[in-house]
C-alpha positions as CSV (number, residue, x, y, z in Angstrom):
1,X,7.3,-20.8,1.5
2,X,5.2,-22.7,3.1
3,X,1.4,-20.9,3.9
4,X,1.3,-20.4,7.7
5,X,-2.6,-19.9,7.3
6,X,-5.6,-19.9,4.6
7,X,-5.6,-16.8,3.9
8,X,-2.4,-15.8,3.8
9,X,-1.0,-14.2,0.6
10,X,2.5,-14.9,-0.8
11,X,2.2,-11.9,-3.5
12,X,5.3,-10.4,-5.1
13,X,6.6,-6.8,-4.1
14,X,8.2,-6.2,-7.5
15,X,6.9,-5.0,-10.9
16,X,5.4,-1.7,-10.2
17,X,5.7,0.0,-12.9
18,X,7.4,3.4,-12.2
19,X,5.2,5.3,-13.7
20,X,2.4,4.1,-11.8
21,X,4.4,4.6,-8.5
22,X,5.4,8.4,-9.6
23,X,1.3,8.5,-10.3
24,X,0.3,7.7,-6.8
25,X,3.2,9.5,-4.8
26,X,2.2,12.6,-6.4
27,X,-1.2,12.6,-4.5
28,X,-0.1,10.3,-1.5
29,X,3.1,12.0,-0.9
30,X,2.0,15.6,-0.8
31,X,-0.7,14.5,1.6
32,X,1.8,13.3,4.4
33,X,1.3,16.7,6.5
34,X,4.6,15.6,8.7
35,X,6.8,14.7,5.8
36,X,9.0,17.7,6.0
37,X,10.0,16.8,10.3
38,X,12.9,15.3,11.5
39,X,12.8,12.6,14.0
40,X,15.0,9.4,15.1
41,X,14.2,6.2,13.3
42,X,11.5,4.3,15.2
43,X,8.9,2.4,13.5
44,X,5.6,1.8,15.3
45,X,3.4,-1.0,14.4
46,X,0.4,-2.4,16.3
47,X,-0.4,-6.1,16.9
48,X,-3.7,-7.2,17.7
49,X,-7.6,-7.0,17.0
50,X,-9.7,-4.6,14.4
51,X,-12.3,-1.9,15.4
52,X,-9.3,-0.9,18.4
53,X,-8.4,2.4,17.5
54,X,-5.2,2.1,15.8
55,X,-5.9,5.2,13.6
56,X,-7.0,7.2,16.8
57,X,-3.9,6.3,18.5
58,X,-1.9,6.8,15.1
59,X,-3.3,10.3,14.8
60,X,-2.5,11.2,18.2
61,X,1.2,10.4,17.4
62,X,1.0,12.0,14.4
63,X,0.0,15.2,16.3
64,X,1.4,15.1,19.7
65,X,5.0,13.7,18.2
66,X,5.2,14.6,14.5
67,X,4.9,11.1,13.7
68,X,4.8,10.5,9.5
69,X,1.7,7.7,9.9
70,X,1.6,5.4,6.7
71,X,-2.0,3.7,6.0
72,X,-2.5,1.5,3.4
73,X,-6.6,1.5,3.3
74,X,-5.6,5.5,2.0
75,X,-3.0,4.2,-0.8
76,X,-5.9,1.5,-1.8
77,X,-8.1,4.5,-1.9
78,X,-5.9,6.8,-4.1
79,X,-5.3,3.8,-6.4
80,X,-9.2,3.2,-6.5
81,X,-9.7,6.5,-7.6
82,X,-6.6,7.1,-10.2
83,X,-7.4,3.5,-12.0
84,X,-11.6,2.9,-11.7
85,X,-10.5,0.0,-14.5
86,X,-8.8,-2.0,-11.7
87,X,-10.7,-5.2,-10.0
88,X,-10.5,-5.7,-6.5
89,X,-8.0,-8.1,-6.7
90,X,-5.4,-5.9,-8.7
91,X,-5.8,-3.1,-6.6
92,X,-5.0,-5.2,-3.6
93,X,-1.7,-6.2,-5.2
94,X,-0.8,-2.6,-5.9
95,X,-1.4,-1.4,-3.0
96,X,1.0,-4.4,-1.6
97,X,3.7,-3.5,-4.2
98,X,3.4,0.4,-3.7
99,X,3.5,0.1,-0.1
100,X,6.5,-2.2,0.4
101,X,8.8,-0.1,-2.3
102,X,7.8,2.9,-0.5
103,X,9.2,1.4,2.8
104,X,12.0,1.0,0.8
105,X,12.6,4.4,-0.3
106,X,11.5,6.4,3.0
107,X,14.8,7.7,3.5
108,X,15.5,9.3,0.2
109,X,11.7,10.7,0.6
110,X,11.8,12.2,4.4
111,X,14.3,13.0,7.8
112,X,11.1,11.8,9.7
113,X,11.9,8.6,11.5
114,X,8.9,8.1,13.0
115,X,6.9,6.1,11.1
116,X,3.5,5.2,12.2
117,X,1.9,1.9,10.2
118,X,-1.4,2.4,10.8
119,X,-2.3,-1.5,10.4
120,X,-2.0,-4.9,11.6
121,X,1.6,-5.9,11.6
122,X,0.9,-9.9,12.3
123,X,-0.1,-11.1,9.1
124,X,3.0,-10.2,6.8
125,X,5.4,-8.8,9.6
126,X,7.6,-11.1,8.1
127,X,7.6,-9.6,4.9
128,X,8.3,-6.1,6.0
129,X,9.8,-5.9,9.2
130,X,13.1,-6.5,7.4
131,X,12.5,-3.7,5.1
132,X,13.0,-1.4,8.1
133,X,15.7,-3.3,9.9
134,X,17.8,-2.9,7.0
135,X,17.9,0.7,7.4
136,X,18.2,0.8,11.2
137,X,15.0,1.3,12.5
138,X,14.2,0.5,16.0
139,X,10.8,-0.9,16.4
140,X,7.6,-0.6,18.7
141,X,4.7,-2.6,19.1
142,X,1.6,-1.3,20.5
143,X,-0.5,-4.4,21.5
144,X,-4.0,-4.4,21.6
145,X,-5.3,-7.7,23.8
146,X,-8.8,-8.0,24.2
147,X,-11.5,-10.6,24.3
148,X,-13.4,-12.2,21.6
149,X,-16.5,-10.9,22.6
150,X,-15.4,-7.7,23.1
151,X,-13.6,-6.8,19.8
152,X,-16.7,-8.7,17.7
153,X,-18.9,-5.8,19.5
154,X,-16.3,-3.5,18.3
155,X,-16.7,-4.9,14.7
156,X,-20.1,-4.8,14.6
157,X,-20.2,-1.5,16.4
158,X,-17.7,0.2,13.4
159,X,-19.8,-1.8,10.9
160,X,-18.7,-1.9,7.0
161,X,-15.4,0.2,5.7
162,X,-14.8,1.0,2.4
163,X,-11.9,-1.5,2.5
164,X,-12.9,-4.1,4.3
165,X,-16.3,-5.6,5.3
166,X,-17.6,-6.9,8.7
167,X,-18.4,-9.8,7.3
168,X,-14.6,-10.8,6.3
169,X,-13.5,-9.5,9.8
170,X,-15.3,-11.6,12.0
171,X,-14.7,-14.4,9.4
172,X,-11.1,-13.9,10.2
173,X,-10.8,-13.3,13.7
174,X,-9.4,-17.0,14.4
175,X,-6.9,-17.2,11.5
176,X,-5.8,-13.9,12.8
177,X,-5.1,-15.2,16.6
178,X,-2.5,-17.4,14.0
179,X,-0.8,-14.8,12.8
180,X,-0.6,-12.4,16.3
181,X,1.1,-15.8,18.1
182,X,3.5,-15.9,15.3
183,X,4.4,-12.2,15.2
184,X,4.5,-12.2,19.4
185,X,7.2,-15.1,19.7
186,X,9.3,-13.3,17.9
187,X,8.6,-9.6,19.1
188,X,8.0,-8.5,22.1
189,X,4.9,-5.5,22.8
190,X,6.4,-2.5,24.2
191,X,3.0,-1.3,25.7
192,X,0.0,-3.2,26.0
193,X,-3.6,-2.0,25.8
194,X,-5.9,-4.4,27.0
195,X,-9.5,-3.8,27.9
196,X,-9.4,-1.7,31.4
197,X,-6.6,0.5,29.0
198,X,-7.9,0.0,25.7
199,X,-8.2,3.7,24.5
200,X,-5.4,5.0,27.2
201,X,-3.3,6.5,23.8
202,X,-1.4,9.1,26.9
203,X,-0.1,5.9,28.0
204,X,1.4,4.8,24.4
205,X,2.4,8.6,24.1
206,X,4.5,8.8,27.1
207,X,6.3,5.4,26.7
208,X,7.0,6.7,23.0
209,X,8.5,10.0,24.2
210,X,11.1,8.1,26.8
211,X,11.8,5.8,23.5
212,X,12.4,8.7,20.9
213,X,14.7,10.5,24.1
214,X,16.4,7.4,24.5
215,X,17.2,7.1,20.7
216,X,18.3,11.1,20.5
217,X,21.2,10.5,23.7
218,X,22.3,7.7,21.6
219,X,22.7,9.6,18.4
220,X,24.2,12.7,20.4
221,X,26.8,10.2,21.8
């Protein structure tokens, strides 16, 4: 496959060793406070800039709709603090391996459907979009368009997270326009939040709520 930008990552989901993945569900797992819900399948990603709000919004989902909201920066985290003896690097690719085989197994795991990923989606939404299809979930995309200016202020605003630097943010923000024009001709955004809207989460809430009643009147039929 050929690299559709530098920095773009072609790692391997396999060879997890199951042990290790049985090590981090036991902390991650019993952490998910809407695990035990039901809901319809409807997977929720955001496309766009950093420093937006996507974990505000995916909290308010979380507790306004019982939404089960997946983040990896709290996987990274978890494996960070059950293997100190892991470089940067390696932890990275765990957290890309656990992640992707627990998309996988969601169903046997939890009746909640409505899976918040609290992330970017354009980078590797070709990666794990599938995942999800496979098992019939319907998809929505929050997009977040803003300017330049305004989500470097937003950056530099939020500053440094344990994850991620500032730094490699801004460094990015051109090779990630790349990756939201490939994800958005092939997806479109069911709500947009754009500058004048950019924190209006009632308006992602309310187009959500018509989309999980929509998906309950087609089950029932």
């Amino acid at each position: 496959m050929q690299k559709p930008s530098q920095n773009y990552l072609n790692d391997s989901a396999d060879n997890l060793p199951l042990k290790m993945q049985q090590q981090i569900d036991a902390v991650y797992l019993s952490n998910l406070n809407t695990i035990d819900f039901v809901n319809p399948k409807l997977l929720v990603v955001f496309s766009g800039g950093n420093a937006v709000g996507k974990s505000t919004l995916a909290a308010k989902i979380q507790k306004e709709l019982t939404g089960l909201v997946l983040e990896n920066d709290v996987v990274k985290a978890i494996i960070k603090n059950l293997y100190p003896e892991l470089d940067q690097k390696t932890v990275n690719l765990t957290t890309w391996q656990y992640c992707l085989g627990l998309y996988k197994r969601l169903p046997e795991i939890t009746k909640n459907g409505l899976v918040v990923r609290d992330g970017v989606i354009d980078w590797y939404y070709d990666r794990i979009l599938p995942l999800f299809a496979a098992q019939e979930y319907e998809l929505f995309v929050v997009g977040f368009d803003v300017s330049k200016q305004l989500n470097t202020q937003l950056i530099v605003e939020r500053g440094d997270k344990e994850t991620v630097t500032t730094e490699r943010l801004l460094g990015r923000m051109e090779e990630h326009q790349v990756h939201i024009q490939r994800f958005r001709s092939e997806y479109p955004v069911d709500v947009v939040l754009a500058e004048a809207t950019l924190f209006d989460h009632d308006m992602v809430i309310s187009a959500l709520k018509r989309k999980i009643t929509s998906l309950m009147g087609t089950r029932r039929e």
